[in-house]
DRENMIDREN-609002 format. One record per residue (C-alpha): residue number from 1; residue in three letters; x, y, z. Coordinates in Angstrom, 2 decimals, m for minus. Layout:
// DRENMIDREN-609002
num residuo px py pz
NUM ALA X Y Z
...
END
This chain:
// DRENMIDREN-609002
num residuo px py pz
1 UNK 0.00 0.00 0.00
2 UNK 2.82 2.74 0.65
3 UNK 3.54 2.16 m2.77
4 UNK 1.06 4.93 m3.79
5 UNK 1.85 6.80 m0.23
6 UNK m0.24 7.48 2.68
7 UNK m3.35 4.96 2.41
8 UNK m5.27 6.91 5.08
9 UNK m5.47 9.70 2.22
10 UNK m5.37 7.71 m1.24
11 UNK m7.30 5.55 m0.12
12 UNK m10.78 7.11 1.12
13 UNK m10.16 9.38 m1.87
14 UNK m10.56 6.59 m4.45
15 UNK m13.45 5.39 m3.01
16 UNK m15.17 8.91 m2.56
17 UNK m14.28 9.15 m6.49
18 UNK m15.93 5.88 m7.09
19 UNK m18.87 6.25 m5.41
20 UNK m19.26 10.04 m7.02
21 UNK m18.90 8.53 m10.68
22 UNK m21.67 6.27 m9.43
23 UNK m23.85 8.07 m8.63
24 UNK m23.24 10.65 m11.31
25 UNK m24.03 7.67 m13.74
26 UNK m26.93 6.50 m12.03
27 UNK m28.24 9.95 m11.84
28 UNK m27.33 10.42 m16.19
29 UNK m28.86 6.72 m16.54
30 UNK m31.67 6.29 m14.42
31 UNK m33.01 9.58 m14.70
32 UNK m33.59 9.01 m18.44
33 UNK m35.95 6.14 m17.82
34 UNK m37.49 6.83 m14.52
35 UNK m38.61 10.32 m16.52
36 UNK m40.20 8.10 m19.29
37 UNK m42.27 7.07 m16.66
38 UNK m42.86 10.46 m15.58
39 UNK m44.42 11.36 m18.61
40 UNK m46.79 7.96 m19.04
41 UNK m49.91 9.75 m18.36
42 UNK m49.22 11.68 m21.87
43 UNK m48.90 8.96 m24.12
44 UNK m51.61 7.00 m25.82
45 UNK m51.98 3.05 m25.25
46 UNK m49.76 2.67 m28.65
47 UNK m46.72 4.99 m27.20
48 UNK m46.84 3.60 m23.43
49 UNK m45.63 0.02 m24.72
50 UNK m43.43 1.88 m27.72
51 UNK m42.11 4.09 m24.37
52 UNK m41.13 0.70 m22.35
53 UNK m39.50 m0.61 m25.75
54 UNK m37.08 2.21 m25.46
55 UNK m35.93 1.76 m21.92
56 UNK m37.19 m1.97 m21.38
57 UNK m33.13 m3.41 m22.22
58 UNK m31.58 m1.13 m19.81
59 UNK m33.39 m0.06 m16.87
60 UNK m32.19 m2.82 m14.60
61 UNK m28.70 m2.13 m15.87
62 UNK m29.20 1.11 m15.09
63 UNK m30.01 0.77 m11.34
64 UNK m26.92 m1.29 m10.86
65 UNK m25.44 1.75 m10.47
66 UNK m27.33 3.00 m7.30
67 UNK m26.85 m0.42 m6.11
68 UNK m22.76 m0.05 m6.70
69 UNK m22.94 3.56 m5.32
70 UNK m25.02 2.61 m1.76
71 UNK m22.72 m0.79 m1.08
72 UNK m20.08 1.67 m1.42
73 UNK m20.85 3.98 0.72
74 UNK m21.74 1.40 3.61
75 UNK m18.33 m0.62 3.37
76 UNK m16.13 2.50 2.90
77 UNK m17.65 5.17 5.10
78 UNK m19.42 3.53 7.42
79 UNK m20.31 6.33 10.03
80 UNK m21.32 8.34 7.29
81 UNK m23.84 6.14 5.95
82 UNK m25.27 5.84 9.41
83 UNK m26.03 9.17 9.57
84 UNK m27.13 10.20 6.03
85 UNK m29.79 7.08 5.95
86 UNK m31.08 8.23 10.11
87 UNK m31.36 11.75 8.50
88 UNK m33.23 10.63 5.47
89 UNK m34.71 7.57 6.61
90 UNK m38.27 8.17 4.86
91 UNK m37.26 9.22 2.49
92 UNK m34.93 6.63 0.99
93 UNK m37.88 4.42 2.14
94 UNK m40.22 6.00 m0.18
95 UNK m37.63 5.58 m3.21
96 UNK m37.59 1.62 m2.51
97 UNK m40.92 1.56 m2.67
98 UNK m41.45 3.62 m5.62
99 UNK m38.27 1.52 m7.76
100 UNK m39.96 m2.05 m6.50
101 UNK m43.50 m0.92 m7.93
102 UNK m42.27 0.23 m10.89
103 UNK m39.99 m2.84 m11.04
104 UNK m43.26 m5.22 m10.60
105 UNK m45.62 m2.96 m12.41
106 UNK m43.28 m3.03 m15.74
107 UNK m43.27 m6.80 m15.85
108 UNK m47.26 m7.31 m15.00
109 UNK m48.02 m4.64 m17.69
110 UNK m46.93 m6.30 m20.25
111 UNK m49.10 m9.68 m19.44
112 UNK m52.46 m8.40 m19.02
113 UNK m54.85 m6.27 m20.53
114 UNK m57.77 m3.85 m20.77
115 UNK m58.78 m2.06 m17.11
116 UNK m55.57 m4.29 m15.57
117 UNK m53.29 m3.28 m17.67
118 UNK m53.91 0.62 m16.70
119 UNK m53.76 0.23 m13.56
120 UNK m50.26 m1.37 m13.96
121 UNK m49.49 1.49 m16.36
122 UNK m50.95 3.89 m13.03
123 UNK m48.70 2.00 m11.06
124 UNK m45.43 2.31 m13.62
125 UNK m46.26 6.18 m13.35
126 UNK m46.77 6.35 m9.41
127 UNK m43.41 4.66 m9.00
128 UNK m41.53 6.68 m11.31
129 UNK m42.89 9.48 m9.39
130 UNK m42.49 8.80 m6.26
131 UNK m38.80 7.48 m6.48
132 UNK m38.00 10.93 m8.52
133 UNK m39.49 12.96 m5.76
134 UNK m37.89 11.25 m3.28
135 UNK m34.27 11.33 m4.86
136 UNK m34.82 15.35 m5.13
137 UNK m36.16 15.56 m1.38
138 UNK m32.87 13.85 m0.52
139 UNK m30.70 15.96 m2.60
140 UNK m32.26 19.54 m1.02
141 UNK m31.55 18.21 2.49
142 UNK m28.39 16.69 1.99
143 UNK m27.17 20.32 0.36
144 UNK m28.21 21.62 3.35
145 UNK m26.47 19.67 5.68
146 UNK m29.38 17.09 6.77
147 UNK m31.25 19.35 8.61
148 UNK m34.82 19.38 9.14
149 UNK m36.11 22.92 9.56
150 UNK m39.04 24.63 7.74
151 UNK m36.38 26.99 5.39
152 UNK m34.71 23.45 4.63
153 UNK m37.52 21.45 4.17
154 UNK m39.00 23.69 1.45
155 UNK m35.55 23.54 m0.63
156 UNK m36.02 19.68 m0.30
157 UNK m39.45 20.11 m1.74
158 UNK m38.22 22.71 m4.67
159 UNK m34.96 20.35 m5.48
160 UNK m37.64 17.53 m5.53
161 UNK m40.17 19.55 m7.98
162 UNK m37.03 20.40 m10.09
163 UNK m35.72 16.90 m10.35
164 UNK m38.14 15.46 m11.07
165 UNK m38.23 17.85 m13.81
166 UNK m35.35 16.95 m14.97
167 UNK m35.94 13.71 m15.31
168 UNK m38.65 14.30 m17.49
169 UNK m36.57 16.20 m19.25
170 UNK m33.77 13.91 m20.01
171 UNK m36.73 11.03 m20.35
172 UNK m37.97 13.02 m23.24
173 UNK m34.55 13.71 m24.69
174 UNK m34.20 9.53 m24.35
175 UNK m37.31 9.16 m26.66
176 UNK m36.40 11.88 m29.06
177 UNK m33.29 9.76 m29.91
178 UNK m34.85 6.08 m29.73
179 UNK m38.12 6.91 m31.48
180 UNK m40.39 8.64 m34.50
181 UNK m42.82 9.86 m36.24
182 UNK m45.64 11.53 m33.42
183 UNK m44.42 10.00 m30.45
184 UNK m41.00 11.58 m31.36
185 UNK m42.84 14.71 m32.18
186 UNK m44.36 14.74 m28.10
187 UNK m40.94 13.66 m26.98
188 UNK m39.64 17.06 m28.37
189 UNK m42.72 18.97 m26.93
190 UNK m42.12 17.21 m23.71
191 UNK m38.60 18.33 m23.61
192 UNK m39.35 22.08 m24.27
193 UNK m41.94 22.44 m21.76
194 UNK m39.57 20.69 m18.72
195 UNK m36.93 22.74 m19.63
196 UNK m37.10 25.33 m17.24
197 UNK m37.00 22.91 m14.59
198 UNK m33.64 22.19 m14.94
199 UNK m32.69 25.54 m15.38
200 UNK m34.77 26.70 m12.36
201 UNK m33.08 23.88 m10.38
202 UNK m29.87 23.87 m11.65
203 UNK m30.23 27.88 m9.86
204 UNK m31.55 27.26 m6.89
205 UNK m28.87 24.67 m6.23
206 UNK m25.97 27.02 m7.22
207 UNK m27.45 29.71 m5.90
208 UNK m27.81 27.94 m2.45
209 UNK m24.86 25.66 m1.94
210 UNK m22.35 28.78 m1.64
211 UNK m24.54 29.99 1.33
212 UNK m25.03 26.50 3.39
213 UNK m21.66 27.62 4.87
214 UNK m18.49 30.27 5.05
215 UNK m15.96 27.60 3.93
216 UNK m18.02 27.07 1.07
217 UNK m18.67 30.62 0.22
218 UNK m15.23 31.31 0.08
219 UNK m14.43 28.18 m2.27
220 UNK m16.65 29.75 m4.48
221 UNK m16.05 33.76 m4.40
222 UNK m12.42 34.09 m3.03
223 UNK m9.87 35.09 m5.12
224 UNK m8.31 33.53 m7.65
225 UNK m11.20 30.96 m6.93
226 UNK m14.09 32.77 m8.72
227 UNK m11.92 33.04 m11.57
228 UNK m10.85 29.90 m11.98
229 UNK m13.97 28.80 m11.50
230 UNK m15.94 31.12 m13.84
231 UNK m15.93 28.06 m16.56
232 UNK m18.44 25.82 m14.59
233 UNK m21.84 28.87 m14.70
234 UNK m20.06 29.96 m18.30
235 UNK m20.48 26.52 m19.94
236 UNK m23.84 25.89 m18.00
237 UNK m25.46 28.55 m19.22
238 UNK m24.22 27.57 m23.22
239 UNK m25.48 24.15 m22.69
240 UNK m28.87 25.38 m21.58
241 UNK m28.84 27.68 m24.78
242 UNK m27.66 24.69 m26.99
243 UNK m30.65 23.03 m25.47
244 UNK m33.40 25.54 m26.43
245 UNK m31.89 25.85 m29.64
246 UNK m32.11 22.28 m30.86
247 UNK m35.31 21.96 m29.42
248 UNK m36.40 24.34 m31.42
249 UNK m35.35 23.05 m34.62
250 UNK m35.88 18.99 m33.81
251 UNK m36.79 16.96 m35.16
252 UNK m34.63 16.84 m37.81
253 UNK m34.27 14.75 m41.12
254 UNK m32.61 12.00 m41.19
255 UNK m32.41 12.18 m37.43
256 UNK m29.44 13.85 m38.05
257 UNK m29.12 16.56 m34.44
258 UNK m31.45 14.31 m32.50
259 UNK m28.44 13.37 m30.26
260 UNK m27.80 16.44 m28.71
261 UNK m30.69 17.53 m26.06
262 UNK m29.44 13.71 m24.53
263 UNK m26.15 14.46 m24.37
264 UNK m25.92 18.34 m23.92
265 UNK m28.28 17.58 m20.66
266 UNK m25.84 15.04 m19.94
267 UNK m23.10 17.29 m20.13
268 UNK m25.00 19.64 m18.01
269 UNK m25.53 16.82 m15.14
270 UNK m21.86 16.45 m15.20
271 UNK m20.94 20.13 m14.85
272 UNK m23.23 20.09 m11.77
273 UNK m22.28 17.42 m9.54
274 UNK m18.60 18.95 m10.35
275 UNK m20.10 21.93 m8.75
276 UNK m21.14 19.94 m5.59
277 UNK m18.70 17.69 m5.16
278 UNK m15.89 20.82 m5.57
279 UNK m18.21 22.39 m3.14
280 UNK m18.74 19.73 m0.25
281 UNK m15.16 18.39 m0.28
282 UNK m13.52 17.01 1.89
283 UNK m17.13 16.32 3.68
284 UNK m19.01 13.08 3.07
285 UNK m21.44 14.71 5.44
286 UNK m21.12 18.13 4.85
287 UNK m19.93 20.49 7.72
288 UNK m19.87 17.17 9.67
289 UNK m17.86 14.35 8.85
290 UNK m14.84 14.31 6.17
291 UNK m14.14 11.09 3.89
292 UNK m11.07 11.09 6.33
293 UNK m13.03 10.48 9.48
294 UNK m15.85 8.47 8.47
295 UNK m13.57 6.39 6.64
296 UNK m13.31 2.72 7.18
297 UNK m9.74 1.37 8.17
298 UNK m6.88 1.40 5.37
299 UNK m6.30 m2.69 5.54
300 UNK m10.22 m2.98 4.92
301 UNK m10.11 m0.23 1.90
302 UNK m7.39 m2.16 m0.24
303 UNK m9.08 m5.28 0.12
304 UNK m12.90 m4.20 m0.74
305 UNK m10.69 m1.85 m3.33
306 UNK m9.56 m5.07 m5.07
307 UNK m13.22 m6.62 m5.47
308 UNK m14.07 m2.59 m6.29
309 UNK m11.88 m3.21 m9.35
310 UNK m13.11 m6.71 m10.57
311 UNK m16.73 m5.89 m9.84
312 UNK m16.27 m2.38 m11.73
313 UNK m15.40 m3.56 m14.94
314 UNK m18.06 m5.75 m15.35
315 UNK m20.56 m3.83 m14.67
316 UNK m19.68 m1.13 m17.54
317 UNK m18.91 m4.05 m19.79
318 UNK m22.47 m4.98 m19.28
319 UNK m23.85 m1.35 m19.70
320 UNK m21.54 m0.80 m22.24
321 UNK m22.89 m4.25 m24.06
322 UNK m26.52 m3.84 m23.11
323 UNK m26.38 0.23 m25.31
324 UNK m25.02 m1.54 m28.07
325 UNK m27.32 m4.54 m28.80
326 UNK m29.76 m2.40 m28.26
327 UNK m28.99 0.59 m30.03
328 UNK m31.12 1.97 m32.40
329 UNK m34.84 2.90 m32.98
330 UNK m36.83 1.31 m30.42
331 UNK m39.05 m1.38 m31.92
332 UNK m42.28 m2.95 m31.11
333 UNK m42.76 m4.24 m27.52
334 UNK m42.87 m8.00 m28.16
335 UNK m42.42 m10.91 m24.69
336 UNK m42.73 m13.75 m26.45
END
């Protein structure tokens, strides 16, 4: 281990990095198709099952991610995941429930019909929902600092709002790319309408992060810091722009643009939890407990580090494997 020097520093660093790419891909991959679900209640009978087609090969890849992210947070900083899951206990309870329902409801769906089959489409929705919401709840009050105070609980309910949003947004962004004809033509509509969500959240959380604390007011707006910086809002606010300019001109023939509202919003989720994470180190808790502290000890690191790196690789190569078979338009929903 002192090959790479101090393991007490390298060490709950790598893991903090892991666990941030995690989640920053489960956030970029999930999203997409828990917002499909958002926007069920929009489509006809036709475009609900055309709308599972385009997620229906990846969403359970997709959640491996969360999966990945949570086990490592509870083997590598232990105290820490104590006391973010007793903070937002309900919460993360509500999100279970919501990604088991929409787990069941988008198998049972598919094998019934008539009034059943709506009320497992009512149920696909409800989950989506619910899991969004509660993933935004849990992002307002870990931003400020898991406390549970009128001012903090009505962030947690506008970072919800906005989130789920978002999702929407990047859900109809997803469809825009993987179908046609009207349901592509809604996709694009969809996409234009939830775009001020993620601006409007995208604000609130830069404008309130600085102000959750002085150290992290002056990481942001000490000098040369707000300089340096400056590129982050800068390319934010072209990406946004980029955004309501292709949506204005999609679709387009040939499907020739229809890639970029997916993977300028992308971009723009990226750009964002660079923000926070440049923000909230070194805290895994913020203002309470650093990746340092709430670290497990070194000897344990290395060795879940080494099953970190076999499991890791396998799980992209899967992703990675699962976007390519299925690449393409999506086509008609078909179990047998």
């Amino acid at each position: 281990m002192e090959l790479f020097g101090d393991p007490t520093v390298w060490l709950p660093l790598a893991f903090a990095a892991l666990m941030g790419v995690s989640i920053l891909v489960y956030v970029i991959l999930d999203g997409f198709d828990l917002g499909v679900g958002i926007l069920f209640p929009m489509a006809s009978a036709d475009e609900k099952d055309r709308m599972v087609a385009a997620i229906g090969p990846f969403w359970d890849a997709n959640e491996t991610w969360l999966v990945l992210a949570v086990g490592l947070l509870l083997v590598a900083f232990p105290a820490a995941h104590g006391t973010i899951l007793t903070a937002l206990y309900l919460p993360v309870a509500v999100m279970l429930i919501g990604l088991i329902l929409r787990g069941v409801a988008f198998e049972f769906r598919a094998k019934t019909t008539g009034v059943h089959k709506e009320r497992w489409n009512l149920a696909f929705f409800s989950g989506s929902l619910s899991a969004s919401l509660a993933q935004g709840y849990m992002l307002g009050i870990y931003i400020m600092g898991l406390q549970q105070t009128p001012m903090t609980v009505g962030f947690g309910i506008l970072t919800a709002i906005c989130l789920t949003a978002g999702y929407g947004f990047i859900g109809a962004t997803w469809l825009i790319i993987k179908t046609e004809g009207a349901l592509q033509l809604k996709a694009v509509s969809w996409a234009r309408r939830r775009l001020w969500g993620v601006m409007i959240g995208l604000g609130a959380i830069s404008l309130a992060s600085p102000f959750v604390s002085e150290r992290i007011f002056e990481k942001w707006f000490s000098f040369p810091s707000i300089i340096l910086l400056a590129p982050l809002p800068l390319m934010s606010a072209l990406l946004v722009f980029i955004l309501w300019t292709a949506l204005k001109h999609l679709p387009a023939k040939e499907d020739r643009w229809n890639w970029v509202p997916f993977s300028a919003t992308a971009i723009l989720f990226c750009l964002a939890f660079a923000g926070l994470a440049y923000s909230f180190y070194p805290y895994v808790v913020p203002e309470q407990l650093t990746l340092y502290e709430s670290a497990s000890a070194p000897e344990s690191l290395f060795i879940i580090l080494l099953g970190a790196l076999f499991v890791l690789p396998v799980i992209i190569g899967y992703t990675i494997l699962a976007y390519t078979v299925f690449r393409g338009k999506a086509t008609e929903l078909r179990y047998d």
